[in-house]
PLY file of the C-alpha trace (Angstrom):
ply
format ascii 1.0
element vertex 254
property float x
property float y
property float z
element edge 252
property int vertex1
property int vertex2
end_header
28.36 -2.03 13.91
26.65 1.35 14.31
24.27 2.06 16.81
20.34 0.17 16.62
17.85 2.40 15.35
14.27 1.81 15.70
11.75 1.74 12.53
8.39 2.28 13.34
6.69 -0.58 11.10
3.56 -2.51 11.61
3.06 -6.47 11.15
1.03 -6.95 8.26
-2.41 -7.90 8.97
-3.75 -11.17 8.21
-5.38 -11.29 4.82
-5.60 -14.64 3.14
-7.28 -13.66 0.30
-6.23 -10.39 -1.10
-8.73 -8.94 -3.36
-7.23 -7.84 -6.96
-8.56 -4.34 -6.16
-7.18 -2.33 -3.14
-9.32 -2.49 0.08
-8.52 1.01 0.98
-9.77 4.75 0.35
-6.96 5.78 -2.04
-6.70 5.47 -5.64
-4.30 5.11 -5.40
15.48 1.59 -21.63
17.43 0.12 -18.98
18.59 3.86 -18.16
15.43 6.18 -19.60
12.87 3.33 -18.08
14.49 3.97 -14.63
13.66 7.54 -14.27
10.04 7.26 -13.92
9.72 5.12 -10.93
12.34 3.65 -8.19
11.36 0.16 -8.46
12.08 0.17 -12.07
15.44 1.30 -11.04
15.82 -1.73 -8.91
14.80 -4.08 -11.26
16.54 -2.95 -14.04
19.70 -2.57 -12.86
20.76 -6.09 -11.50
23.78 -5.95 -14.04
24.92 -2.49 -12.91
28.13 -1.76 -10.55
27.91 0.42 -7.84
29.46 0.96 -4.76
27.04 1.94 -1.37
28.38 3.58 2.17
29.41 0.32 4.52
27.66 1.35 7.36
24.16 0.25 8.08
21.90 0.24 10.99
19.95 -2.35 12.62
16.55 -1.67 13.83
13.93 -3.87 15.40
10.22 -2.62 15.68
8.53 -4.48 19.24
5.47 -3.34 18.63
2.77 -1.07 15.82
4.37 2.19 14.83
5.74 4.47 17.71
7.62 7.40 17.41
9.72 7.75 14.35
13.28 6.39 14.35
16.62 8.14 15.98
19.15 7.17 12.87
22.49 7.09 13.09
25.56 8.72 10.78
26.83 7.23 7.53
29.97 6.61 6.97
30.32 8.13 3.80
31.40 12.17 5.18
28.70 14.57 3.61
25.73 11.98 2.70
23.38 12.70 4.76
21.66 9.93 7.71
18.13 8.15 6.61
16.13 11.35 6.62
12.63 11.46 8.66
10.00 9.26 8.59
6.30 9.86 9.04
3.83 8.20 11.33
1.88 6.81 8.29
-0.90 4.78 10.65
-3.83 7.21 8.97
-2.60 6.29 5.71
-4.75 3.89 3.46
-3.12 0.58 3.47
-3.21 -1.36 0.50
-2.99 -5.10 0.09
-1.77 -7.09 -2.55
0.04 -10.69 -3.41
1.79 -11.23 0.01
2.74 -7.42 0.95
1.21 -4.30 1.86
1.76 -0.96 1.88
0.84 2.40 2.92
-0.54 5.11 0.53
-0.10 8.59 1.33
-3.50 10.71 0.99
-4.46 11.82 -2.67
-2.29 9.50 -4.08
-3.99 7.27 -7.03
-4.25 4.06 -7.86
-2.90 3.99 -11.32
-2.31 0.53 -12.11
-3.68 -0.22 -15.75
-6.55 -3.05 -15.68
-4.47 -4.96 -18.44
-1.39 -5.16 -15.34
-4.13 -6.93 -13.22
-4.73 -9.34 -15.39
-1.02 -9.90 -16.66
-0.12 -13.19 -15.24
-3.17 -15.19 -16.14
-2.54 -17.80 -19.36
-5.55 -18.60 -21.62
-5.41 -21.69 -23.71
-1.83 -22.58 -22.93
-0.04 -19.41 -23.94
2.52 -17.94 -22.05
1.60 -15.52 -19.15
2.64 -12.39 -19.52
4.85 -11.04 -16.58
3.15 -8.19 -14.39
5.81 -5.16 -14.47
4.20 -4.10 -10.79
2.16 -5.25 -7.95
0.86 -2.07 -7.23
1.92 1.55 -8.12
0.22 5.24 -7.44
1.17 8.97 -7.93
0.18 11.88 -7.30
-2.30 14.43 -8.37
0.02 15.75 -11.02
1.96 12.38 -11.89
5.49 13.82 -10.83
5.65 11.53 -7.70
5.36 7.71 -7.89
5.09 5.22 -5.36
5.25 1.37 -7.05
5.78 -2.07 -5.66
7.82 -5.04 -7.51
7.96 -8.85 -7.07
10.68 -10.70 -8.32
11.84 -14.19 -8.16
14.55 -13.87 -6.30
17.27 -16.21 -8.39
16.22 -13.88 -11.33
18.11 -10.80 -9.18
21.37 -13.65 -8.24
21.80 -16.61 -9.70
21.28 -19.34 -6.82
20.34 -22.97 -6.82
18.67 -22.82 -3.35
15.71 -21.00 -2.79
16.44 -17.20 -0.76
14.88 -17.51 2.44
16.22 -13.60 3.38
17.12 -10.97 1.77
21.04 -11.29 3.52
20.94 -14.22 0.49
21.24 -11.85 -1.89
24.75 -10.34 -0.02
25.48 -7.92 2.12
24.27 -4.19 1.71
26.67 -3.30 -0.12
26.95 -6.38 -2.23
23.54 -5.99 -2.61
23.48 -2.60 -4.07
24.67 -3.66 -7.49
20.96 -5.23 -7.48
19.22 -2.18 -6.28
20.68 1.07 -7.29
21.72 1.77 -10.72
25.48 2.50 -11.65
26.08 6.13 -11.75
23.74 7.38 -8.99
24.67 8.87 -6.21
24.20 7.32 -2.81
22.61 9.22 0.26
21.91 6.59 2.58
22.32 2.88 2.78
20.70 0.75 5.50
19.85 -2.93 6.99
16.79 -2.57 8.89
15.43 -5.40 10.61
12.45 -5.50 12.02
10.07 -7.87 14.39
6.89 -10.10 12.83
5.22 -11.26 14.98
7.49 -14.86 15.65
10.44 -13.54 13.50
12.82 -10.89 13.12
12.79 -9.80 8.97
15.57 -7.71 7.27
14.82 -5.17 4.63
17.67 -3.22 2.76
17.02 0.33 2.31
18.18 2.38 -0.42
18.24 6.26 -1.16
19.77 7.74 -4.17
19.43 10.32 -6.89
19.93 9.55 -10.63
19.18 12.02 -13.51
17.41 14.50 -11.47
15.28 12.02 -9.88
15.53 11.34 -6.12
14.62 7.48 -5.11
13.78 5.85 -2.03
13.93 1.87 -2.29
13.10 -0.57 0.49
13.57 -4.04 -0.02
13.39 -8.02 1.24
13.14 -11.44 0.79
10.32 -13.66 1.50
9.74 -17.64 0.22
11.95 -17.14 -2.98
10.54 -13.66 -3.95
12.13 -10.23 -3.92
9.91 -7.46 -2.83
10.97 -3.98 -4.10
9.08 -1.05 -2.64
9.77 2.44 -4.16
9.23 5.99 -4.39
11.02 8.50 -6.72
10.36 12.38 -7.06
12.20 15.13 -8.81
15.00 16.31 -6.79
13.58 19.71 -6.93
9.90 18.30 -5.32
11.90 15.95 -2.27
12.44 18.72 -0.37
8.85 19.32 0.05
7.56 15.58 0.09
10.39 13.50 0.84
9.79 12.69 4.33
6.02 11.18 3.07
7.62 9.16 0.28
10.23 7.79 2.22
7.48 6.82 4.48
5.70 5.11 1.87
8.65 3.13 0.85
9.63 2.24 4.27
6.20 0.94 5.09
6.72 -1.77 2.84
5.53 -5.43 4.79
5.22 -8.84 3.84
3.45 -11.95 5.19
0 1
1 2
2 3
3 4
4 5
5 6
6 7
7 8
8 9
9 10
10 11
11 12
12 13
13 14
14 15
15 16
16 17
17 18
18 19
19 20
20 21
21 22
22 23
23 24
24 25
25 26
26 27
28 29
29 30
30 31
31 32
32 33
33 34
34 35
35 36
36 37
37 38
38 39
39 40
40 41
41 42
42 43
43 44
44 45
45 46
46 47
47 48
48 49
49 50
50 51
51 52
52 53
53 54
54 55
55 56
56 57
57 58
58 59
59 60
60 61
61 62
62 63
63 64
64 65
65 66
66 67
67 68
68 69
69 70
70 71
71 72
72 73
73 74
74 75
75 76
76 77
77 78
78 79
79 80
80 81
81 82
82 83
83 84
84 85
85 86
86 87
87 88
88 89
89 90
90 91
91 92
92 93
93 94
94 95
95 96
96 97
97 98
98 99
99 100
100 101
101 102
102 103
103 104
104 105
105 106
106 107
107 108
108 109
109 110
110 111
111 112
112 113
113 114
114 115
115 116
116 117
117 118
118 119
119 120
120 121
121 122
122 123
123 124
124 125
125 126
126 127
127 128
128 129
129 130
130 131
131 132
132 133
133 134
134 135
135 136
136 137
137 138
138 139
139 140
140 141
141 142
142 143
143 144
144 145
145 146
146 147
147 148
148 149
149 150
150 151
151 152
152 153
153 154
154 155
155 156
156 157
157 158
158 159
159 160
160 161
161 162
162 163
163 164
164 165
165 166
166 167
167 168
168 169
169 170
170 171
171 172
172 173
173 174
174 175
175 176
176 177
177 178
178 179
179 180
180 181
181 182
182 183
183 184
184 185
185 186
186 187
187 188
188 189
189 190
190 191
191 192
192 193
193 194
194 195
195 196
196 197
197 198
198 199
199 200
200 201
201 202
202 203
203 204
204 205
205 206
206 207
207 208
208 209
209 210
210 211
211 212
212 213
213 214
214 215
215 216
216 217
217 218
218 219
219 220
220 221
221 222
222 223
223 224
224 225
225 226
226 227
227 228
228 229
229 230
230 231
231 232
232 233
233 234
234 235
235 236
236 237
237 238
238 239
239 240
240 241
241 242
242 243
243 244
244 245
245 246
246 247
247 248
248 249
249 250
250 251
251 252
252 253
């Protein structure tokens, strides 16, 4: 087991009733579909085969976030360790069914009205599934933050419901769920980390795939996947992908 590394994530707040709209400041083809944002990648590719690096490192967050985490090597020679993560506390937070998430500045809400009101049934008819819970970009649309909810027996075929996201299989077992076949892995974690009476594990993904470099942070909470994502060109993460990997890793549910 590699060494613990701590994730500086905060509980999410209490908020039993969610409004539809963000409370915050910000505006926030199996293969072609999955280029233009990470958690389409993760939901599209349940079928896919791919192999992740073995080692993974546990983390537990005490308290708010501190100081970002010390990570430890993967195992996999030349992939590089979970890169930097920024102190995201004076980031907008935004709420929505059962998660948040932090929104880095500028960043815009760009979630069509007709995805707010996909879910609803009128009359009988079938609802409509909503393709994301939430989902920004920035200024000039390159970079995209989204979030994803998925039942979680849709992503593994179970007959009990998935009380973590270990239910789904280990890291690496898991990875055939959330990273597509072909891409290349950079980093593959288990991060666990401590609400308030429990200790929750996420799986955290990085990868690139047709020029695109993702960041995916996942879990399991009352039979739901939650998928949070961030995806840039490989030629922008350089610059910027310390503050979406922050995004991604800020990912919390209640």
């Amino acid at each position: 087991m590699a060494p613990a590394a701590l994730l500086p994530l905060a509980p999410l707040p209490h908020h039993p009733n969610p409004p539809r709209r963000p409370l915050c400041r910000c505006g926030a083809s199996r293969r072609g579909f999955t280029v233009h944002t990470a958690i389409a990648i993760a939901s599209a590719s349940a079928s896919a085969s791919v192999s992740a690096p073995t080692a993974a490192a546990e983390a537990t967050s005490p308290s708010p976030p501190p100081s970002p985490p010390t990570q430890t090597p993967s195992s996999n020679p030349g992939s590089p360790v979970l890169g930097g993560i920024a102190n995201t506390r004076s980031w907008s937070q935004y709420y929505g069914s059962g998660f948040s998430i932090r929104v880095p500045p500028s960043f815009d809400d760009i979630l069509e009205p007709e995805e707010y009101n996909a879910g609803m049934t009128y009359y009988g008819d079938k609802a409509k599934p909503r393709a994301y819970a939430a989902r920004f970009a920035s200024p000039d649309r390159d970079e995209l933050i989204s979030v994803v909810i998925k039942p979680s027996n849709q992503l593994k075929i179970t007959f009990l419901e998935a009380k973590d996201i270990t239910d789904l299989g280990t890291l690496k077992e898991a990875s055939k769920i959330f990273v597509p076949a072909g891409a290349k892995v950079f980093s593959a974690r288990t991060i666990r980390v401590k609400e308030e009476e429990d200790i929750r594990t996420y799986y955290f993904y990085e990868f690139s795939l047709d020029k695109q470099h993702v960041a995916v942070m996942a879990t399991v909470n009352s039979g739901k996947t939650y998928i949070a994502g961030a995806t840039a060109p490989e030629m922008k993460w350089g610059d910027d992908g310390v503050k979406l990997r922050s995004a991604a890793v800020s990912l919390s549910v209640s």
